[in-house]
N, C-alpha and C positions, 0 to 999 in steps of 0.2 A: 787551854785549860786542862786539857789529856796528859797525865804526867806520864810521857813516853815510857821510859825506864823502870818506872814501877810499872806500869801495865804488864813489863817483858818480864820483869821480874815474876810477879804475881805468875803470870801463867805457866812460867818453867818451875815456880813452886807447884803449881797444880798436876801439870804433868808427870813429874817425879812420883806424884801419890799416883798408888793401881788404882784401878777403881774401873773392871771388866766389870758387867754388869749382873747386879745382883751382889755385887761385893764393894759397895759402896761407905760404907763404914765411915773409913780412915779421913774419905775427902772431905764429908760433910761433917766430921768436926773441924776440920780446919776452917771451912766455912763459917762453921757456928763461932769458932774463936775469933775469924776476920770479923765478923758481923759484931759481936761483943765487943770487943775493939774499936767498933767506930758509932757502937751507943745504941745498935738496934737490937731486940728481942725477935731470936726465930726460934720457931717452932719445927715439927717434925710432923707431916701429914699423909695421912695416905699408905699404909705398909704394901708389900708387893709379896708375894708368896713366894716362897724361900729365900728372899732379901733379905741381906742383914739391916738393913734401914731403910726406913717410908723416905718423901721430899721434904726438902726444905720451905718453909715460908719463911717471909721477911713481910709487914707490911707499913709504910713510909706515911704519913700524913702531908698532905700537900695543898693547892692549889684545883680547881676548875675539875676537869673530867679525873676517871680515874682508871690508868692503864697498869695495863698487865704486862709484866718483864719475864721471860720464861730462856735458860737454857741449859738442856739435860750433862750430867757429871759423868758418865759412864760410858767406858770408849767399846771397840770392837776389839778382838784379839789379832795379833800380838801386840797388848797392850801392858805387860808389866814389867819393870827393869828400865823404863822409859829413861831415855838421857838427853836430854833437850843439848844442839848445838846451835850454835848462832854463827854463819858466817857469811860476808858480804850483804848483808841486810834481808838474810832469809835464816829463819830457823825450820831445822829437821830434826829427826830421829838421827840413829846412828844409824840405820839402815836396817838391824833385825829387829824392827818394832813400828807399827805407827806411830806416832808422834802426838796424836789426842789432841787436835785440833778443831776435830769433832770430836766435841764442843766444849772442851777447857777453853778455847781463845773466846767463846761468846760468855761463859763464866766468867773470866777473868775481865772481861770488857762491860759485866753489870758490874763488879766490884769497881772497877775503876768510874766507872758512869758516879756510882751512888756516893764515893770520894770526893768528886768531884763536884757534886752539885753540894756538897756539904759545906767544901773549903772555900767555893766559890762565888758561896749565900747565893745563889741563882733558883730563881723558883719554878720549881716544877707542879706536874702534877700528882696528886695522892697517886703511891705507885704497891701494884701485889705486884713481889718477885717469889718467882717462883724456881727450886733449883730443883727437877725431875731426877728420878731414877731411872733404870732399867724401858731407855729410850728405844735400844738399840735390838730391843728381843720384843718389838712388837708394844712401843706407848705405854710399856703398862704404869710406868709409874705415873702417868699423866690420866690413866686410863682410873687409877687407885683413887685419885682425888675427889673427895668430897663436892659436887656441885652446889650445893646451897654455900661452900665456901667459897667459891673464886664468884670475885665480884669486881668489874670491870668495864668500861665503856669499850676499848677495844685494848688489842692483845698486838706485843712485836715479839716473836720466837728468834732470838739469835741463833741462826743453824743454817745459815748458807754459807755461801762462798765469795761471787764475786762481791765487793761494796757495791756497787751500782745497782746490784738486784733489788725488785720487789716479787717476791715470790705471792703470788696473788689467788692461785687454783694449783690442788694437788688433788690424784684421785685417791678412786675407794683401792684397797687390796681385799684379797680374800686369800687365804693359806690354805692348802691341800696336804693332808697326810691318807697315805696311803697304805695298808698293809699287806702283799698278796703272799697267801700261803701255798705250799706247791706240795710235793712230797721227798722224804729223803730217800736216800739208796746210793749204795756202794758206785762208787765213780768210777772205777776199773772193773767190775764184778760185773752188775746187772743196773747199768744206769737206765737201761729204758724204763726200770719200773718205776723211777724218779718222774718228778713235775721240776724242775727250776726252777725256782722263786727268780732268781735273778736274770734271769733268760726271758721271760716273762714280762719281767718289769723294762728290759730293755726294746724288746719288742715294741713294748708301746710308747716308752720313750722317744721311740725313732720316729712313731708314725705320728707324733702332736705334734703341732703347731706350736710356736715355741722361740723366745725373743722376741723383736720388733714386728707385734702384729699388724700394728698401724701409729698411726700418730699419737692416738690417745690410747694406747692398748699394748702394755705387754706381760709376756708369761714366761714364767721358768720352773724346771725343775734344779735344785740345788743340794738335794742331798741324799743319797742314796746306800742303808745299811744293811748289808744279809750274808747270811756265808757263816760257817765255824770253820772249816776246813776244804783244802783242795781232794782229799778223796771222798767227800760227801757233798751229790747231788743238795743244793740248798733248798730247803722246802721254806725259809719267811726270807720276806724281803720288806725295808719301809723307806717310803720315797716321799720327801718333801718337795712342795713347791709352794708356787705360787699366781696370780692373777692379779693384774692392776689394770685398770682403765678412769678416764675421764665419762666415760660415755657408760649407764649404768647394763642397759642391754647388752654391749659391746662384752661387758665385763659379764654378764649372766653366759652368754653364749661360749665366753670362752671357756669356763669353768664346765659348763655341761660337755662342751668336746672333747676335756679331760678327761672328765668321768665317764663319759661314753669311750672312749679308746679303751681307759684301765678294763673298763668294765668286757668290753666286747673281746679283749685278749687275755685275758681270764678266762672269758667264758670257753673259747678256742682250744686252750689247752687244761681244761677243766682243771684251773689252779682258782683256789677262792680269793675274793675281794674283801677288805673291811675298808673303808671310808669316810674319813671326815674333813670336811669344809667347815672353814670358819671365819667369819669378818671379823678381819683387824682392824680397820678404821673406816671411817667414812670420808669423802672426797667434800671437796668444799670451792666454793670460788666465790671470790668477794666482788663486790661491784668497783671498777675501775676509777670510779667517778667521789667513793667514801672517802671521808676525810680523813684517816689517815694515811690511806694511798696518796693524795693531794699534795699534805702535808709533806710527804716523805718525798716527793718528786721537787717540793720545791726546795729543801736542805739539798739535797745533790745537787740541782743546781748550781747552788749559790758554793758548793764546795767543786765545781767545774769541771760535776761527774755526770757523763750523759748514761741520763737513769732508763732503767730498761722494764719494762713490767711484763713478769712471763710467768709460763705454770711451770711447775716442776713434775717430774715422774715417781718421786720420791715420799716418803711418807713423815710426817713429823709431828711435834705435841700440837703443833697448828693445827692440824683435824681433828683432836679431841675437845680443843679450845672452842674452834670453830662449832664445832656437835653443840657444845654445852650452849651457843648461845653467845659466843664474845669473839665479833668480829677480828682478827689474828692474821698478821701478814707474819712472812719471813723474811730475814734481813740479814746479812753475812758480814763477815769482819775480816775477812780474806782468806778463811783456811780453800786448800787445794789440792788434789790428789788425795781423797780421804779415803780412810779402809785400804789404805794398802803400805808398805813399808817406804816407800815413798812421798809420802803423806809432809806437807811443807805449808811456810805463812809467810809471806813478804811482812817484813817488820813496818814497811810504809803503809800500807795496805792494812794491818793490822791498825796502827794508832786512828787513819784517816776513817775508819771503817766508824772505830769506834767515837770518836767527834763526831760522825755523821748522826749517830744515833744519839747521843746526848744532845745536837742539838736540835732533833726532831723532837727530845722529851722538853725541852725547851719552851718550842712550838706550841707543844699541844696547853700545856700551863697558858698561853694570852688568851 
């Protein structure tokens, strides 16, 4: 029923549109024009602050329960100039770019889904798609939406990788920004009457805890800005990170060890602290035994894929869906090696990915 070629088609149109996040514009009319084209009415919901566009809605009348289709349009960098190649049954980037697999292919696998059930008169169930913004910088377009509008018995987020997955449990994050101020002074002159902002902040980088804390738990710091010049002692420094765990203590403890390092080597070399933490999302984990986990194990089956049900370390609109109240698994279409210039999709894996989940919308319609 999957019309292979248009699927590939469709998505190496999608990749060719930029669409780094918060600059979504151009994609979501193409969208809005695919969608007008095949007779549905979307709307625009949710604006994101400094975004040039809110998300897209689309909503289908149907059959029996009523699920939610979600996958976000907005890649990581380097994401513009994209050139989709196709060779040997695998498409890539040309190599100086991601290739926007996360998640054009789960885009282009609802376009093709809703095609499909069209030209195939196959009845589904009444379906809210949703196409998210500004995924990739912390949920927010998922985070923007309306909760008296998403209405839903349960939710499938296209945004994994293997086909075989059921992504079932992802945790909380919490984001650390950091500011430590030091003092300036001449760096060949009289540096001792300098503080180092960045000396400072390296200090205490070295002494956290930091990567794989455990199983369900880990921490990074990932970005780090301060300095005007090499003969001026640096007096601001600001250091991003972050914390994630499954486990909510786990995840409180390590954030206070954070803040107690910054805090105590500051205090050491009387450089000042500013500080803030913030929760990105909330962790969520579904019961194993819910019917669309059920559901979803028996379509792979029957597609002679041995289905795996596992948590992820990662964060997706599946936590904000999940927050709101609408049970929300993840479910992948083959992309692999994401966020990096290497970034690739087995074309088999792609089409099979997406018949997996058409014919879980199938499913859920008897």
């Amino acid at each position: 029923m999957i019309n292979k070629r248009r699927l590939i088609n469709t998505f190496k149109k999608l990749v060719k549109i930029d669409s780094l996040s918060l600059k979504e514009r151009k994609v979501m009319k193409f969208l809005q024009k695919e969608l007008k084209g095949m007779g549905y009415k979307s709307k625009l919901v949710g604006g994101v602050r400094d975004g040039e566009v809110g998300n897209l809605m689309v909503e289908i009348g149907g059959h029996g329960p009523r699920l939610l289709l979600n996958a976000h349009v907005d890649t990581v960098a380097p994401g513009e100039n994209i050139r989709p190649i196709e060779r040997k049954g695998m498409i890539y980037s040309n190599g100086s770019t991601i290739l926007g697999a996360d998640n054009k292919a789960g885009v282009a696998a609802i376009l093709e889904i809703i095609r499909s059930l069209k030209e195939n008169k196959i009845k589904y169930p009444s379906l809210q798609i949703i196409f998210t913004v500004a995924e990739e910088t912390g949920l927010l377009g998922a985070k923007a939406l309306p909760e008296k509008m998403l209405k839903a018995d349960f939710g499938i987020v296209l945004d994994g990788g293997d086909i075989n997955e059921i992504i079932y449990k992802a945790p909380t994050q919490y984001n650390l920004t950091a500011t430590i101020f030091g003092k300036a002074a001449h760096a060949g002159i009289h540096p001792e009457e300098g503080i180092n902002a960045i000396q400072v902040a390296s200090i205490a980088i070295a002494k956290m805890r930091l990567g794989r804390i455990d199983q369900e738990t880990t921490a990074n710091i990932g970005v780090i800005k301060g300095g005007r010049a090499t003969n001026i002692i640096p007096d601001e420094v600001e250091l991003k990170g972050e914390a994630r765990s499954h486990n909510p203590l786990k995840l409180k403890s390590q954030i206070k060890h954070m803040e107690r390092i910054l805090s105590q080597t500051c205090k050491k070399f009387n450089a000042r602290l500013a500080l803030r933490v913030e929760r990105m999302y909330k962790s969520f984990e579904m019961k194993k035994s819910s019917r669309i986990i059920q559901l979803a194990l028996a379509v792979m089956e029957e597609a002679r894929e041995k289905p795996v049900i596992k948590q992820t370390g990662g964060g997706s609109d599946a936590n904000i869906f999940n927050e709101m109240g609408i049970n929300t698994i993840i479910m992948g279409v083959g992309a692999d090696r994401v966020h990096t210039t290497a970034e690739r999709i087995a074309v088999n894996d792609f089409v099979k990915g997406t018949e997996i989940i058409l014919n879980l919308i199938r499913r859920i319609a008897l």
